[in-house]
Structure formats: C-alpha cells, structure tokens
N, CA, C and O atoms as a DFTB+ gen file, in Angstrom:
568 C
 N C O
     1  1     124.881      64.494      86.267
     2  2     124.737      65.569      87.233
     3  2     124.008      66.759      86.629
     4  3     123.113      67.364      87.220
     5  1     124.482      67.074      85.323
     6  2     123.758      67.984      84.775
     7  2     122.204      67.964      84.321
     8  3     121.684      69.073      84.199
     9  1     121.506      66.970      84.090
    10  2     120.417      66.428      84.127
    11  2     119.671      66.589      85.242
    12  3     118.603      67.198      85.308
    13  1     120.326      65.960      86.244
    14  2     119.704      66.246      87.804
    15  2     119.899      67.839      87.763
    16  3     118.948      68.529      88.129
    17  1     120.635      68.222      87.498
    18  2     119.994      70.204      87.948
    19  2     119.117      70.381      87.332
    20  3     118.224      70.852      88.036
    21  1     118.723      70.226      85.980
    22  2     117.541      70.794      85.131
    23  2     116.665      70.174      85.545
    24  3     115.631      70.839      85.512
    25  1     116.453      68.677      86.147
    26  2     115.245      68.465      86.366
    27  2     114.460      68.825      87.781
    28  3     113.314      68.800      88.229
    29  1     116.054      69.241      88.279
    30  2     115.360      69.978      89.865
    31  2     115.063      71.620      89.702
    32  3     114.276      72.247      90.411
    33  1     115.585      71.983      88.991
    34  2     115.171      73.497      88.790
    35  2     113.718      73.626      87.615
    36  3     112.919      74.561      87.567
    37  1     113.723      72.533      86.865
    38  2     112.431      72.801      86.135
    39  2     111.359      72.392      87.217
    40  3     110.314      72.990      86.959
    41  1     111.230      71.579      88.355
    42  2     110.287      71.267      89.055
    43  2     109.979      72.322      90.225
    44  3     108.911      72.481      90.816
    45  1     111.568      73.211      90.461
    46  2     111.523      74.320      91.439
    47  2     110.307      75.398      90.513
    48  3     109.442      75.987      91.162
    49  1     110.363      75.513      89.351
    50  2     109.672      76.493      88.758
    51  2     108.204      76.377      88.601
    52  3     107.350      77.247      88.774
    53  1     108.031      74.779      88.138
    54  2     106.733      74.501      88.273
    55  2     105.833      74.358      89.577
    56  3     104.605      74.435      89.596
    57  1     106.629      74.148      90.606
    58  2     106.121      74.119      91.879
    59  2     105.756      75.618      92.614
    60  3     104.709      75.867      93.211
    61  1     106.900      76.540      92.409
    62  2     106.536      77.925      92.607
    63  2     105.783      78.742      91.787
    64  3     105.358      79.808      92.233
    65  1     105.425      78.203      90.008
    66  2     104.448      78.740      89.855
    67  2     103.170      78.452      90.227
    68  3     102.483      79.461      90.381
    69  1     102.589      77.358      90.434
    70  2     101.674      76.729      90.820
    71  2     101.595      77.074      92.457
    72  3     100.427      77.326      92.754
    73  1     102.360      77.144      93.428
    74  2     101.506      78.305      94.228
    75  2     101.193      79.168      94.610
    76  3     100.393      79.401      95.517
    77  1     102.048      80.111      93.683
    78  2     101.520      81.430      93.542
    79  2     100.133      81.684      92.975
    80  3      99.455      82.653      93.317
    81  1      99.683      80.634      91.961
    82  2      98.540      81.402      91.291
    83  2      97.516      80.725      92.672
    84  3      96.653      81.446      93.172
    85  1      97.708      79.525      93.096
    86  2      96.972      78.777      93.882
    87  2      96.759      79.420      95.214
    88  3      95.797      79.164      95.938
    89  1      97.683      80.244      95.490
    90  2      97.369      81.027      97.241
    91  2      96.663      82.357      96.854
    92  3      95.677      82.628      97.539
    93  1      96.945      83.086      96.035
    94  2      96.525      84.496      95.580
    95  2      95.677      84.592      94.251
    96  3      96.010      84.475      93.071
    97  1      94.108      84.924      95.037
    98  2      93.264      84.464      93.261
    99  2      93.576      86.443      93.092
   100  3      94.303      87.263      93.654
   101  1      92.473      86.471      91.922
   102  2      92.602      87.511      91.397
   103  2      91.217      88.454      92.182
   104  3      90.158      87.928      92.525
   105  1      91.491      89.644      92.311
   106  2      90.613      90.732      92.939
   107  2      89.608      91.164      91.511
   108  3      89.899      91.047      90.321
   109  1      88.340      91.696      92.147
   110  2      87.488      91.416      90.967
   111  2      85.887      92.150      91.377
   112  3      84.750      91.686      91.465
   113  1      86.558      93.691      91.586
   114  2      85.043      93.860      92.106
   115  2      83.881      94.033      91.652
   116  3      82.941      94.483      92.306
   117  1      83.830      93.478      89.777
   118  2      82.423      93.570      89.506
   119  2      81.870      92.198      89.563
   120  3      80.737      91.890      89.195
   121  1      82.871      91.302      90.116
   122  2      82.087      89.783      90.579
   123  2      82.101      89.815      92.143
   124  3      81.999      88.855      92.906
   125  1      82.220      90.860      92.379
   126  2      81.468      91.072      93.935
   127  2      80.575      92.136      94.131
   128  3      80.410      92.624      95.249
   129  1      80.036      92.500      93.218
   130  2      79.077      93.930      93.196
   131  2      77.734      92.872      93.556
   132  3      76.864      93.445      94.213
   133  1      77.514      91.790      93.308
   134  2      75.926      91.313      93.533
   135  2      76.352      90.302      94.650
   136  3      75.479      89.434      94.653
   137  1      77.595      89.925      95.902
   138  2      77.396      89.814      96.970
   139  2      76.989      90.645      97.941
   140  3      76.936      91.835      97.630
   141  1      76.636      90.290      99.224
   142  2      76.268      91.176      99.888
   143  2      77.074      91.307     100.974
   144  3      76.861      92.415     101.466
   145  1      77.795      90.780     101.507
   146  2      78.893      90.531     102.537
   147  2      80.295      90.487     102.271
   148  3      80.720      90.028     101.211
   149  1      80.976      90.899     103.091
   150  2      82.458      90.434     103.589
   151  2      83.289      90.690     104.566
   152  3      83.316      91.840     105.004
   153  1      83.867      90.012     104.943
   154  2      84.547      89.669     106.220
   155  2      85.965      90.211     106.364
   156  3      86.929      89.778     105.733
   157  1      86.000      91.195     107.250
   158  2      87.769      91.207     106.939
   159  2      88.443      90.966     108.786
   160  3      87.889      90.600     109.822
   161  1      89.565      91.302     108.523
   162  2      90.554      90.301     109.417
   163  2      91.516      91.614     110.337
   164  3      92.663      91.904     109.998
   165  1      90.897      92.193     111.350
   166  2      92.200      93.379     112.295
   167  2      92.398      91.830     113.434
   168  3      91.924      90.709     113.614
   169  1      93.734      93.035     114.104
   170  2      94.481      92.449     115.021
   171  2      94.817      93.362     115.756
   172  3      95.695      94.177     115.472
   173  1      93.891      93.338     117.231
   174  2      93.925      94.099     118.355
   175  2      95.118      93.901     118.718
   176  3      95.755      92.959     118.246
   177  1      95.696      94.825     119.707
   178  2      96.833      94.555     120.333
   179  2      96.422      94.287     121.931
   180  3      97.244      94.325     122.846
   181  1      95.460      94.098     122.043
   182  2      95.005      92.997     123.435
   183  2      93.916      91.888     122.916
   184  3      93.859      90.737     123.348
   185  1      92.993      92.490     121.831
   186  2      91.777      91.367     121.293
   187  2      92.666      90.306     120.833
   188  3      92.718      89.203     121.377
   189  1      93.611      90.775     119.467
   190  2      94.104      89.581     118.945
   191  2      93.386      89.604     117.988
   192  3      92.856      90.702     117.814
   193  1      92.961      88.314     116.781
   194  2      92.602      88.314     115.595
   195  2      90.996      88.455     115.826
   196  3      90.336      87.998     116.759
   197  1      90.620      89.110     114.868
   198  2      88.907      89.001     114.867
   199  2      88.202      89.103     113.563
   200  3      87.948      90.304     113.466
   201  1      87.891      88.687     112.838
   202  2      86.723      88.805     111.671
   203  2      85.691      89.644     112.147
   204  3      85.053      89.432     113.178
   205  1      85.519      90.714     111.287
   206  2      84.361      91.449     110.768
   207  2      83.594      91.186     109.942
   208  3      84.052      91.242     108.801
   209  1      82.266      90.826     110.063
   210  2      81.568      90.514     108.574
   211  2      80.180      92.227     108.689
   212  3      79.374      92.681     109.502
   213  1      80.794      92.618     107.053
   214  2      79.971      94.365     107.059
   215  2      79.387      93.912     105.737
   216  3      79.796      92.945     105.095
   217  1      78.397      94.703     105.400
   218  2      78.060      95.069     103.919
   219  2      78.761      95.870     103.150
   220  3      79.427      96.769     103.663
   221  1      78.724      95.648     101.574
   222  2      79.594      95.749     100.885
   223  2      78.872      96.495      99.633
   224  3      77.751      96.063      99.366
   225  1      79.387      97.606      98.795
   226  2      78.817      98.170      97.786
   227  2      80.090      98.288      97.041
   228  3      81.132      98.402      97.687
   229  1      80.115      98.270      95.549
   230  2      81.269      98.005      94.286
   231  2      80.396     100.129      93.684
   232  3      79.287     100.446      93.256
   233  1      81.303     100.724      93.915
   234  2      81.037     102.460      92.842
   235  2      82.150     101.898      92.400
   236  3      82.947     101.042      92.786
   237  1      81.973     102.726      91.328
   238  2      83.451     103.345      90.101
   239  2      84.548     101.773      89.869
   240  3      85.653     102.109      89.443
   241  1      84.455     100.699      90.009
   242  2      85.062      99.470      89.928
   243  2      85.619      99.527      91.100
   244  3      86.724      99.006      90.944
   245  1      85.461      99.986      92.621
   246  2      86.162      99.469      93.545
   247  2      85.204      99.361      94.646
   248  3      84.120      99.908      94.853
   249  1      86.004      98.381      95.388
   250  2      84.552      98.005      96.789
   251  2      84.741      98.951      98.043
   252  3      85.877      99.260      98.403
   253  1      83.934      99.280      98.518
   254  2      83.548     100.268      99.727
   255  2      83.120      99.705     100.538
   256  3      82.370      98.872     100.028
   257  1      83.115      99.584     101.991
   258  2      82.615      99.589     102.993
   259  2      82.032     100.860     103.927
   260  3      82.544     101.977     103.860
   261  1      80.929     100.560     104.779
   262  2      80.664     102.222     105.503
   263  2      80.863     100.794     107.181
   264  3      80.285      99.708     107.212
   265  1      81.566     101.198     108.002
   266  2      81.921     100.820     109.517
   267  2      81.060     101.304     110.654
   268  3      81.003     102.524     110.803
   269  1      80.492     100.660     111.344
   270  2      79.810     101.238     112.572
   271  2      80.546     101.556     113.541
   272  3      81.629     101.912     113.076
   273  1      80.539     101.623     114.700
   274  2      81.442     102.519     115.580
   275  2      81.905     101.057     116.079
   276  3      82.513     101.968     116.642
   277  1      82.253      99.768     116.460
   278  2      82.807      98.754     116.720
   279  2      83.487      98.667     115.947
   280  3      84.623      99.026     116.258
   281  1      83.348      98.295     114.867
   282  2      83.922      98.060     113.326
   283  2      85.294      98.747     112.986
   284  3      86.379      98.329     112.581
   285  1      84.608     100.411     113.442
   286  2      85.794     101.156     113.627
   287  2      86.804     101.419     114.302
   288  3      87.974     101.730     114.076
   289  1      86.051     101.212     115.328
   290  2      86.815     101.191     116.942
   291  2      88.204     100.345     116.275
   292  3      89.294     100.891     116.103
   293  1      87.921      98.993     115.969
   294  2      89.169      97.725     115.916
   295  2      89.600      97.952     114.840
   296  3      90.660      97.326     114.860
   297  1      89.490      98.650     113.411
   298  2      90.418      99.275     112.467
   299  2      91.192     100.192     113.370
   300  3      92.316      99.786     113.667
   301  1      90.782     101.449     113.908
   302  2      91.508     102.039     114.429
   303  2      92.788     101.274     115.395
   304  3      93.945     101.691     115.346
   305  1      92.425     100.268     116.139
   306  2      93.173      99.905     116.622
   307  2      94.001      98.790     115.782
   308  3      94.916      98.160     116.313
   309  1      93.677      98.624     114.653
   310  2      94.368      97.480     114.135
   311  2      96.157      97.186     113.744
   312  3      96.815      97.931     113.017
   313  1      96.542      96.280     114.235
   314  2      97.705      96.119     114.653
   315  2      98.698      95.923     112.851
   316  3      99.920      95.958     112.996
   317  1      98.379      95.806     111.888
   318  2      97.981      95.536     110.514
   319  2      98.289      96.755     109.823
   320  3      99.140      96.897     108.946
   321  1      97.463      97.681     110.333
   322  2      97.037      98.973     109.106
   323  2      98.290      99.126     108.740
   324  3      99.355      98.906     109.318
   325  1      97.978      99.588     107.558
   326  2      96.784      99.703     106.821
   327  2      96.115      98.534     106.169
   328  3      94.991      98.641     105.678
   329  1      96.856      97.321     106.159
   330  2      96.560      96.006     105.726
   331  2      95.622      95.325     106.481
   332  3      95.697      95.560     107.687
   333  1      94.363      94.192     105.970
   334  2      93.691      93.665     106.834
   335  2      93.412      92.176     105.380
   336  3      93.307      92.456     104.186
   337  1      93.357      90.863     105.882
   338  2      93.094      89.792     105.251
   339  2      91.362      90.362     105.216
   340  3      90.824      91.052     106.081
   341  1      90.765      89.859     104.011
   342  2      89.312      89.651     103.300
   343  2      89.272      88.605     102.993
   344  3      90.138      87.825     102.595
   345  1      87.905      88.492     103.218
   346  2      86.926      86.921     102.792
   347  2      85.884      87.616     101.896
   348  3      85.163      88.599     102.068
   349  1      86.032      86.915     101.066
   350  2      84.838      87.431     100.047
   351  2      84.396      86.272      98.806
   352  3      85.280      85.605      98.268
   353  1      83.042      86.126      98.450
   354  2      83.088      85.193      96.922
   355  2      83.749      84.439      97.418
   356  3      84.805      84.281      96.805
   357  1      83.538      83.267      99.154
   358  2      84.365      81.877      98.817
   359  2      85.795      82.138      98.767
   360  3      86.470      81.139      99.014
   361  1      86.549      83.371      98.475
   362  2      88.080      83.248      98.653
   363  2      88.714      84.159      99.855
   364  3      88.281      85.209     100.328
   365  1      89.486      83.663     100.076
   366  2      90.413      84.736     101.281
   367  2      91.880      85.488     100.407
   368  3      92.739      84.895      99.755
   369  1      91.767      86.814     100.662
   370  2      92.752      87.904     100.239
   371  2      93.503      87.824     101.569
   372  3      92.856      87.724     102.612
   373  1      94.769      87.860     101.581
   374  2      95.804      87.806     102.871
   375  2      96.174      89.444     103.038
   376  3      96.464      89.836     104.168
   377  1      96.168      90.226     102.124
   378  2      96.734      91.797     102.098
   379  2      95.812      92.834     101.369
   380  3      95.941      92.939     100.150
   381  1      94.985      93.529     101.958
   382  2      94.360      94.007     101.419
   383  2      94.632      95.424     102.189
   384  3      94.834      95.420     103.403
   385  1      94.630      96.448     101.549
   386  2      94.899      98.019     101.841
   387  2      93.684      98.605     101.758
   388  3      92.931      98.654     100.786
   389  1      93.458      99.326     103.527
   390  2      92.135      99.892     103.933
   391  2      92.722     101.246     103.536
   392  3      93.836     101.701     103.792
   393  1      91.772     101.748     102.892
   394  2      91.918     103.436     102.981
   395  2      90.325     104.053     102.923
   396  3      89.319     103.693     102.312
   397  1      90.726     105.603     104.243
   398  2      89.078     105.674     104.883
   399  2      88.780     106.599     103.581
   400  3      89.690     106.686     102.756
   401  1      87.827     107.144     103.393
   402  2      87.251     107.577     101.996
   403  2      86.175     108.667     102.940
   404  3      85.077     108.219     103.270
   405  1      86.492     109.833     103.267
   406  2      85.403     110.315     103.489
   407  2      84.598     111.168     102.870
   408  3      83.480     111.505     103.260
   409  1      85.151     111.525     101.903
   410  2      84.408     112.216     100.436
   411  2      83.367     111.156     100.069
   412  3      82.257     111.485      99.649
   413  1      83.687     110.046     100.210
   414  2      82.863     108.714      99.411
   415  2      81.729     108.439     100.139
   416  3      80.916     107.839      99.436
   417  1      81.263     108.670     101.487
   418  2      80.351     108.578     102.638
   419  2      79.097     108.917     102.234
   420  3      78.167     108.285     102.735
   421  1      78.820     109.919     101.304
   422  2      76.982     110.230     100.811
   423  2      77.223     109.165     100.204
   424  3      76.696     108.169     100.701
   425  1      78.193     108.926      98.774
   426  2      77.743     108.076      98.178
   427  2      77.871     107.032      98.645
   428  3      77.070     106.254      98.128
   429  1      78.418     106.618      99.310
   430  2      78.449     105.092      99.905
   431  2      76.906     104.827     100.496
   432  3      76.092     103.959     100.180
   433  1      76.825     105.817     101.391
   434  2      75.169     105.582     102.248
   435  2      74.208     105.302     101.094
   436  3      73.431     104.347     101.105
   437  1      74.317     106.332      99.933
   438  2      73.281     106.187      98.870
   439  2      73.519     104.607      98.699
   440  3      72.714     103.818      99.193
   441  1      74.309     104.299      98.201
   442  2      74.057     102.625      97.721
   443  2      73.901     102.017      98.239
   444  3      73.043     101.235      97.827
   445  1      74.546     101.685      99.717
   446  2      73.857     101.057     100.401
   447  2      72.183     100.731     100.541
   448  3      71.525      99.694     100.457
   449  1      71.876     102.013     100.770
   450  2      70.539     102.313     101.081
   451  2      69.571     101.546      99.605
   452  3      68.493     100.954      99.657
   453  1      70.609     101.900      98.147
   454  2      69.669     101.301      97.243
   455  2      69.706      99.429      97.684
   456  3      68.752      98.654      97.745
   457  1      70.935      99.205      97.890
   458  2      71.179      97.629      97.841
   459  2      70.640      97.119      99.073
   460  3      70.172      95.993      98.902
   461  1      70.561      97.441      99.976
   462  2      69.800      96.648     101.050
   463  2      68.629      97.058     101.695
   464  3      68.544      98.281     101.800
   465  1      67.831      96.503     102.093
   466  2      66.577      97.012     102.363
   467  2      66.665      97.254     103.768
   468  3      66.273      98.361     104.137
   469  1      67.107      96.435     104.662
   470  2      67.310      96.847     106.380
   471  2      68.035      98.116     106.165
   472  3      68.220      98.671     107.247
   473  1      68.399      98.622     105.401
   474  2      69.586      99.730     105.716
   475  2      68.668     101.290     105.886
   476  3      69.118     102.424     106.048
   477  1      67.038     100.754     105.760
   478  2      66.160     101.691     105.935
   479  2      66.594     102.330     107.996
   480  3      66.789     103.404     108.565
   481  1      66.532     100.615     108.439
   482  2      66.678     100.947     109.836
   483  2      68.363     101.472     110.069
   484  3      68.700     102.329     110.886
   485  1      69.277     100.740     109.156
   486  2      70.802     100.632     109.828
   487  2      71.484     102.158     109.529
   488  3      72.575     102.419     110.036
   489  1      70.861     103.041     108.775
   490  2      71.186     104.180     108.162
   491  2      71.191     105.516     109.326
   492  3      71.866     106.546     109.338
   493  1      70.208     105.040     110.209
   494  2      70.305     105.844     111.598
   495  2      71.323     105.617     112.603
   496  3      71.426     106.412     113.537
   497  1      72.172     104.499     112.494
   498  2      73.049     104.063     113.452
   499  2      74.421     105.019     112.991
   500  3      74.586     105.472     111.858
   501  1      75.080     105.152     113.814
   502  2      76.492     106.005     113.478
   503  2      77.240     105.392     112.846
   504  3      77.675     104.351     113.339
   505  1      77.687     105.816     111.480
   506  2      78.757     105.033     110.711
   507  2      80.082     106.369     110.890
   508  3      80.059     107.544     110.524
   509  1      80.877     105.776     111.421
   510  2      82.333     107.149     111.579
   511  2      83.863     106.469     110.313
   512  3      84.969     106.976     110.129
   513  1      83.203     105.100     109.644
   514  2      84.053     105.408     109.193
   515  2      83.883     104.542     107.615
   516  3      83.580     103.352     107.523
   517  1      84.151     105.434     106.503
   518  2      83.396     104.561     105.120
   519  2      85.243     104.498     104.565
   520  3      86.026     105.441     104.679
   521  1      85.608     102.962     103.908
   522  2      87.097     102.912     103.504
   523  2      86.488     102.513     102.002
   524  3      85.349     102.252     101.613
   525  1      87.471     102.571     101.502
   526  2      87.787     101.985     100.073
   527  2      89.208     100.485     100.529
   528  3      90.275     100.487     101.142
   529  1      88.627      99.739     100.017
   530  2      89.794      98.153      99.930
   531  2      90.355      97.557      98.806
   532  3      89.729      96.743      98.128
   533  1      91.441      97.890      98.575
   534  2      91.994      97.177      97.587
   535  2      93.226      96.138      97.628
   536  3      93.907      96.142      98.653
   537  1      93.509      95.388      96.749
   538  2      94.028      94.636      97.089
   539  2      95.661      94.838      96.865
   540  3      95.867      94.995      95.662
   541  1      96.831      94.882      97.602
   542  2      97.794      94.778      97.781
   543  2      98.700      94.335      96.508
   544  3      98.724      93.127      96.273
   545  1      99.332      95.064      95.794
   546  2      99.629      94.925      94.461
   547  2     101.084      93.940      94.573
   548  3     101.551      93.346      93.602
   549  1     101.585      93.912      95.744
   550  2     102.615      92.851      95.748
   551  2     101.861      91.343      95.967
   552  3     102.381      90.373      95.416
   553  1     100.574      91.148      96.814
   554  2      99.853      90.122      97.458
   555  2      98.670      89.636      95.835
   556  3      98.295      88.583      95.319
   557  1      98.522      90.753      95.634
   558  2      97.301      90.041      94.582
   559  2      97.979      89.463      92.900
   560  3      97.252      89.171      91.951
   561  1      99.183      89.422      92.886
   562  2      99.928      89.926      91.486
   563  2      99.681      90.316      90.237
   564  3      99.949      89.883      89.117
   565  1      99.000      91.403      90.763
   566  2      98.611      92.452      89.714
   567  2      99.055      93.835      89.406
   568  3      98.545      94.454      88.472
C-alpha cells in the first residue's frame, strides 16, 4: 500500500509539473521586438470573444501597443480588464495585464513610425489609446 502512494504521488508531481511548463511558455519581449504583429483576446458583453490583431513595438524591455478607435472601443468595453489572452511568436498567453500608457504615446508613435513603413499613412488615423502588456505574474510563472 505504501508503494502504491509514492508511486501515485510521484506521478501526481510529474504530471503537474509537466503542465504547467507545457500550458504557460515564458514572456520575452526582446524575442518579439523583430515581430510585427499580435493578436489579443476582449470579451464584449454583447460581441462576446473577438481577436484583435495590432502592431507591436518592444521600448525599455516591454511591449506596447498604440489602438485605433475600434480597438479601443472593445478594450473599453472588455468584459476581462484588465486581463486579455495574447497570441504572439506562435504562442498563446491566457492572462495578460493591459495597462493604457499615455505618457508612452510620442514614444510609441515614434517607433512605430520607425518600424513600419505604412504607418507613414496609419499615423493620421486616431489612435485614443497606447497600453503597455504584460504578462500576469500568477499566469506566466514568473
């Protein structure tokens, strides 16, 4: 009997470590500074779930987004906040913490503007809202 517990509790351990590292990779924004996209995840309280895919700039080791007025519209309404799931680099983040940054807005536009070249035209469109995203320190285990 005593055998059978250790070998069910050593397999409880190996099984729960193995999907923890396996559901939650690690956040990493200077291996996302040379993508150009990512997708994140609100939840209207009449839309329901929707993916956003925005451009993306990495200042000071953390990633920024600048939002167009849709973009914003459904953060504002997001059923989530401050939390929203990300797609990025091939992986999905389940908890990620939006916070709006509006001190960060020249500089955000500046990089943008260096990193993408349409952003000659997209820079005239109304952006109302630039966040900083990080990842959820209980969700990412870091």
């Amino acid at each position: 009997m005593q055998a059978l517990t250790v070998v069910a509790l050593t397999l409880g351990m190996a099984i729960g470590g193995c999907s923890s590292d396996a559901t939650v990779p690690s956040w990493d924004p200077a291996a996302f500074q040379a993508l150009r996209t990512l997708q994140f995840l609100t939840v209207g309280p009449e839309e329901g779930p929707h993916w956003s895919t925005v451009w993306l700039v990495v200042l000071d080791g953390a990633v920024y987004v600048r939002l167009g007025t849709r973009a914003a519209d459904r953060m504002r309404q997001n059923t989530t906040t401050p939390h929203v799931a990300v797609r990025i680099g091939g992986r999905e983040y389940p908890r990620v913490r939006t916070e709006s940054q509006p001190a960060m807005a020249g500089r955000v536009a500046a990089a943008m503007a260096d990193k993408y070249g349409f952003d000659l035209i997209v820079r005239h469109f109304e952006h109302p809202l630039t966040m900083r995203l990080t990842p959820d320190p209980a969700a990412a285990g870091s």
